[in-house]
Structures are given as structure tokens and as C-alpha cells.
N, C-alpha and C positions, 0 to 999 in steps of 0.2 A: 434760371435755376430755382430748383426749390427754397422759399424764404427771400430770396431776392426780394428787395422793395421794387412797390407797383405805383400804378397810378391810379386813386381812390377813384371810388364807385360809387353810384346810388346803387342801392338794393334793388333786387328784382321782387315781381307781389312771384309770392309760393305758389303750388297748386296743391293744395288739402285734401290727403283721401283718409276717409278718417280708418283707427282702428281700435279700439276700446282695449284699455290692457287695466293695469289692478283699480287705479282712481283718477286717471284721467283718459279722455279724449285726446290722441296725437296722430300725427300721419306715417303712413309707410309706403311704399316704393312699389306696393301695389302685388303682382302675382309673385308667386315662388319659383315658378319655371319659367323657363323662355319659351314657353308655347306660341309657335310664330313670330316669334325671334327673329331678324335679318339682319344678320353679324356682317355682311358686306353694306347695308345703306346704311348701319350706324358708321362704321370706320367711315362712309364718305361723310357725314354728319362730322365725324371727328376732324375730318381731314381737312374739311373747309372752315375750322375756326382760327383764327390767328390768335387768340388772347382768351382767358379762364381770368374767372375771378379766386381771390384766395383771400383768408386772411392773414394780418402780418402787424407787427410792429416796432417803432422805431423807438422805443425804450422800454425799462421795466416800470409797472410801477401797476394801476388798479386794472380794473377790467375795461375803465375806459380808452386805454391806450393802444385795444383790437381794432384794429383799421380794414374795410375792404376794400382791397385794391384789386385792377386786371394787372398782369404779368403773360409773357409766352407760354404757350404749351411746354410742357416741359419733355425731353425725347430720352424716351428709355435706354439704357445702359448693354451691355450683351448678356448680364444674366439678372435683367430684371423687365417686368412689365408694365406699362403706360395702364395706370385703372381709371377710368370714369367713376368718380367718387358720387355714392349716391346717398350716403351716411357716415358719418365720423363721430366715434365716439368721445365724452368729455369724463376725463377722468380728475381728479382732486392733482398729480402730477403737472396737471396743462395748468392749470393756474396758480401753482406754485409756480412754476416756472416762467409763465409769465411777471410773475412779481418780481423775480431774481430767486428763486430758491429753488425746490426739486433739482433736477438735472441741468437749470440755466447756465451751469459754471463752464459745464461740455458742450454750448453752443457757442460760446462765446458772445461780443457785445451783440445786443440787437443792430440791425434787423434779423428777425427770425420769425418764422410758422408754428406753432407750438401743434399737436395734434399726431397722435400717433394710433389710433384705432378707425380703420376705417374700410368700409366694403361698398364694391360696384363691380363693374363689369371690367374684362382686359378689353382693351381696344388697340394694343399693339404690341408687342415683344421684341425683345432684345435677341441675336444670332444667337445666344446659348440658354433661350431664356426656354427649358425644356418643362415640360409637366404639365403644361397649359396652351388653352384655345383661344383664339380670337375669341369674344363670347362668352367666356364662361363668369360665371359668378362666384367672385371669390370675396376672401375678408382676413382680415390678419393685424396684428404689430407689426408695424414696420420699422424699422431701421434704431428700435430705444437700444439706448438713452441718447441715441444720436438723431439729427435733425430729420425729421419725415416729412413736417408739411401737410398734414390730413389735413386740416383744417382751407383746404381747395375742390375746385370741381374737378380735379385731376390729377394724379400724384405717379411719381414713380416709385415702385415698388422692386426690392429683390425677392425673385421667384419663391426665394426657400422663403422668406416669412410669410407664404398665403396657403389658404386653403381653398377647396372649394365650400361654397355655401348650402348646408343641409338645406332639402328640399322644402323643407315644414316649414322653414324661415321666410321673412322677408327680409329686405334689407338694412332697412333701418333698425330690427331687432340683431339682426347678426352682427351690424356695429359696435353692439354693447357688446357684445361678447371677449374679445380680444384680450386686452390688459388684463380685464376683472378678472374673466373666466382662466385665464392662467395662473393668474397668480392665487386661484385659490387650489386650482388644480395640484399644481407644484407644491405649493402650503401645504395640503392633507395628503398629494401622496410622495414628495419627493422627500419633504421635510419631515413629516409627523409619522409617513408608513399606514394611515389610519386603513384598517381592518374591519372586518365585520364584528360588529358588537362590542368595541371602541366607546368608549364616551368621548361627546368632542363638545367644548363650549367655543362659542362663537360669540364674539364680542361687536355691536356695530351689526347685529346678524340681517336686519332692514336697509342695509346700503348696498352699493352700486358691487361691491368685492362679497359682502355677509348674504347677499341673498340668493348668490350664486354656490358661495360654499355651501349653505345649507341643505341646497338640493343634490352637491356633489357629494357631501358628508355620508347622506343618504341614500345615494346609490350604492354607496361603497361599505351599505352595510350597517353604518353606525348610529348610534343612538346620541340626537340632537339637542343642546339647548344653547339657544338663541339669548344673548340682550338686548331690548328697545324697549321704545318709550310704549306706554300701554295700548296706545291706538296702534299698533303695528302687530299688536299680536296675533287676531286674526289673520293677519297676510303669513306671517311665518307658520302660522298652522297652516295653510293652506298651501305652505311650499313643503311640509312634510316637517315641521320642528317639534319631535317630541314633547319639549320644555320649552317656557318661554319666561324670562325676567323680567320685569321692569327695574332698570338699573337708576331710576331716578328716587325708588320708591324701598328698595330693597341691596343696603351694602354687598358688597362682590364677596367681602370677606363670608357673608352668612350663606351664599349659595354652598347645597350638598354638593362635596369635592369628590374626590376620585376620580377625574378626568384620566382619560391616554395622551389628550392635543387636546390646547386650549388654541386659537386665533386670535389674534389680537388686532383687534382694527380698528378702537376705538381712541388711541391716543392719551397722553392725561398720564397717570399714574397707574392706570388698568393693569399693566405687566406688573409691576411690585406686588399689586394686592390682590392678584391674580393667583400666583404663584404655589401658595397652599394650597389651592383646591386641585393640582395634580398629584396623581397615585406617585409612588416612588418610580421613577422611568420614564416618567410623562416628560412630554416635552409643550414648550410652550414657541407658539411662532409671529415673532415679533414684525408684525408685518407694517405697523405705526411706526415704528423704527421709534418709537421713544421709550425705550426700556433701559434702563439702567447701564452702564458697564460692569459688566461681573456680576450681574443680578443669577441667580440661582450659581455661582461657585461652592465648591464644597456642600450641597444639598442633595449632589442627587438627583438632582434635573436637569432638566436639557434646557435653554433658551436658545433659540435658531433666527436669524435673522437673514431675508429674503430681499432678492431684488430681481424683479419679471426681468425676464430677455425674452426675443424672438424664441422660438421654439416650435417648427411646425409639425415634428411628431406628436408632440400633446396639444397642438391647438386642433392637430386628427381626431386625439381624445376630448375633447370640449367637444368637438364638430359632432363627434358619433352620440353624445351622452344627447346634444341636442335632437337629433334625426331620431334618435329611438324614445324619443320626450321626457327623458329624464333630466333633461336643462333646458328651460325657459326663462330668457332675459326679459325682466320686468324693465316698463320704462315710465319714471316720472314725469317726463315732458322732453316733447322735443320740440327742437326751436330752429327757423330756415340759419341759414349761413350766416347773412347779416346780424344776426343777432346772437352770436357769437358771447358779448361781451354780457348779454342778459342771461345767459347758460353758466358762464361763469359767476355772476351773482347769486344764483340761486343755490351752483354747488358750495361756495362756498359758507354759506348760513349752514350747512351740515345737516340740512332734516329731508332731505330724499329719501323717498321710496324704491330700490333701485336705481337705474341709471337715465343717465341726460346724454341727448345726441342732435348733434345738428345736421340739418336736409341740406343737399347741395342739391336742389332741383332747379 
């Protein structure tokens, strides 16, 4: 079963195809179509393996307590799909959670898989598992805030949390997509409404959630300004950010206000002192979840606070904004499976350039 404890592994060596994205060298999963594709000799590929590696661990505590183990294949459900994981995204959640906090409370005690963004191929379906091929390429959230298990060569998946994989993608970019890409999605148009010619500030606008909004801000019309440290500014101009602050160098209280949606993704005090700089109506979307209680009452604003779920109609909308290239997931490093607990180190020091993803190859 997914998260079940395994029996630990040495690591396999990777195989490296490189693909240059904003400042580093990483690998990806190679072409975007199945051109020549043979969806019957992989399922026999699938078919003859007894055991997947995954990772897993048997308490909370740092990142060194990702363990890689092999476990059984896991067999898909009647309305879910068996995926061959060729990327799984690591979001700041997966290690919370591993520590004991994010969402750790609704696994209950370890052992558990943390890992819930991830894309590869189906390799087998469930009697009701309708909308999809042996074959195809998909990606999605699976199963938050409840246990998924990305973080394997294999996972089970329910049908409604996938999508198929725009073509332009590979798949290690389409990994990042998932969490990030919804939840900013949701952020700016379930929660904010943002429209055309909108002011929107984006807080945190160079990570793994802020650099996805910035390019979705801007599809939808609206006029950008981003906060990061100064070396990040040219990437956010080059994702399309009107404005750009350096929030180390310039208080929040002095940025020109008049926002419609502010984002808030940088945690700290940012939502208090945030707050002034929306127009009367504006809403603020507390996506750090550390904003006050009652912050903006009786003022006149909106404060919204957000929690991603599966959602495969708008991960349609992510899928499409990518395919027509108005969303490109940037990636600061990816790292093979086994190193795992080094993906987490690095999200955690909080200075990514976009997102971190690890290769099940």
C-alpha cells in the first residue's frame, strides 16, 4: 500500500539529459510526445516488476529521516490509475509535513510518503477509471491533504485529480505545475476575481507559487508587482512583472498602494503591513496562512485565506495557459529520488528560484 514501510535501498546512478531553464542545468524526461510510444511493451515492462522503490519514513523529525525503500507495486483502485512516476514535485507542504506540521495531523503517526505532485505515464486503470489511456501523459495533485505517496516510481492515482500533459511540456516541468500552479490559479481567480487592469502584488513573487502567479496575473490582464531580493528581478521581468521590489531594501508600508489582490506568500508579518496598500474592496489572499485573526475587520477589506484541493477543472486551466505558453514552470534544481532529503534542504533555506522536483528514473 501506498506509504507502507519498505525494505531500504541503495540508490540507483540517474541518467542525466540535460535542459537548461532560468540558472541552472537539470534533467528532464526527454521528448513531449510519445512519438513511437509502445504502450503494450511498457505495461509488459511494468508487469514483470515485483517491487518499486519509494520514499518513506518512520518518524517526524529533519530531512534526514527520508528513507529509500523497495515496497510492492501498488494496484489501482476501480476509479483510479496505476502512474509510472517520472517526476514529483517538492513543495514547502512535503516538508512541513515531514517534520510534523503542514497536513502531518491527517496522516496520522509515521510511517508515511509525503509527496503529492507528480506526472508520468498510466500504465494501468481501474474498471471505472474512465477519461484515460494506457499511455497517456498525465500530472496532477493527488489525493491532498490526504496520503498520495509521489514521492515513488509508482503511485496510485484517482482519475478526476489528472490531467493530460500539454504538449510543449516535459515532464519533469509539468511536475511543478500541480499544487503551485493551483493555488495560485484559485488565489487570483476564485478568491481575488482579478480582472483586466487589476493591480495585483505578489509577495514571495520568485518562488515556487509567486512565479507561477505572476505569469497567471498576467494573462488575466493585470498589471504586476512582484517582491524579491534584487538578484531576482530580472527573472520576474522576464516572466512579465510590471514592478519589481526589493523587500530587503524597501519597507512594504512605502510601496505605491492601490492594489485590487495582494498575495501573500511570504509569511512573517507581510499580511498586517500589507494591508494599507489595498484600494477600498481589495482583497488580500492569505496564502502563508500567517495573518492575523481578524486582521482587515471593520476596514473594508477582504482577507481570504486558501487551502489547494484536487481540482481537475482548473488544473484544465493551468494545463491550457501552459500549452498556449502563457505558463512556464521554472525549475531551480532537480534532484534523482534518492536524494530526496537534499531537495528538502535546500527548500527549506527559502531562496529558490521557482520550483524543486525529484526524477524517479
Amino acid at each position: 500500500m501506498p506509504g507502507a514501510p519498505g525494505r531500504p535501498v541503495a540508490p540507483r546512478p540517474g541518467r542525466p539529459r540535460a535542459v537548461q531553464t532560468a540558472d541552472v542545468t537539470v534533467t528532464d524526461t526527454g521528448p513531449a510526445t510519445l512519438t513511437g510510444y509502445d504502450a503494450g511493451l511498457y505495461v509488459a515492462q511494468y508487469e514483470g516488476i515485483s517491487a518499486v522503490r519509494a520514499i518513506t519514513q518512520h518518524t517526524l523529525g529533519g530531512p534526514e529521516v527520508l528513507t529509500l525503500v523497495e515496497r510492492p507495486v501498488p494496484k489501482p483502485g476501480r476509479a483510479e490509475a496505476l502512474v509510472r512516476v517520472r517526476a514529483a514535485g517538492v513543495n514547502p507542504v512535503d516538508w512541513q509535513t515531514r517534520a510534523g506540521g503542514g497536513v502531518a495531523a491527517r496522516l496520522g503517526p509515521p510511517p508515511f510518503t509525503v509527496g503529492w505532485d507528480l506526472a508520468g505515464e498510466v500504465v494501468s486503470l481501474g474498471a471505472d477509471a474512465g477519461g484515460l489511456r494506457v499511455g497517456d501523459r498525465v500530472f496532477g495533485l493527488s489525493r491532498f491533504p490526504a496520503q498520495a505517496a509521489a514521492y515513488a516510481e509508482y503511485a496510485v492515482v484517482p482519475v478526476r485529480d489528472l490531467a493530460p500533459v500539454p504538449a510543449r511540456l516535459g515532464l519533469v516541468h509539468a511536475a511543478a505545475l500541480p499544487l503551485a500552479g493551483l493555488t495560485a490559479w484559485t488565489a487570483l481567480t476564485a478568491k481575488a476575481a482579478v480582472r483586466a487592469g487589476d493591480r495585483v502584488l505578489i509577495h514571495a513573487a520568485a518562488g515556487g507559487v509567486g512565479h507561477l502567479a505572476v505569469q497567471i496575473a498576467k494573462s488575466l490582464g493585470a498589471h504586476v508587482t512582484g517582491t524579491a531580493r534584487a538578484e531576482k528581478h530580472d527573472f520576474l521581468k522576464g516572466l512579465g512583472a510590471d514592478e519589481v521590489v526589493d523587500h530587503r531594501t524597501t519597507p512594504i508600508e512605502t510601496i505605491t498602494g492601490g492594489f485590487d489582490a495582494i498575495l501573500e506568500l511570504g509569511g512573517g508579518d507581510n499580511a498586517a503591513r500589507s494591508l494599507r496598500l489595498l484600494r477600498p474592496g481589495g482583497v488580500l489572499v492569505d496564502i502563508a496562512h500567517h495573518a492575523p485573526r481578524g486582521l482587515g475587520h471593520g476596514t473594508g477589506l477582504r482577507v481570504a485565506t486558501m487551502l489547494v484541493k484536487p481540482d481537475r477543472a482548473a488544473l484544465r486551466e493551468v494545463a491550457r495557459l501552459a500549452a498556449t505558453g502563457h505558463l512556464t514552470p521554472v525549475l531551480d534544481r532537480t534532484y534523482p529520488l534518492s536524494d530526496a532529503a537534499v531537495a528538502h534542504r535546500r527548500g527549506e533555506r527559502r531562496t529558490t528560484t521557482g520550483k524543486l522536483v525529484l526524477t524517479a528514473e
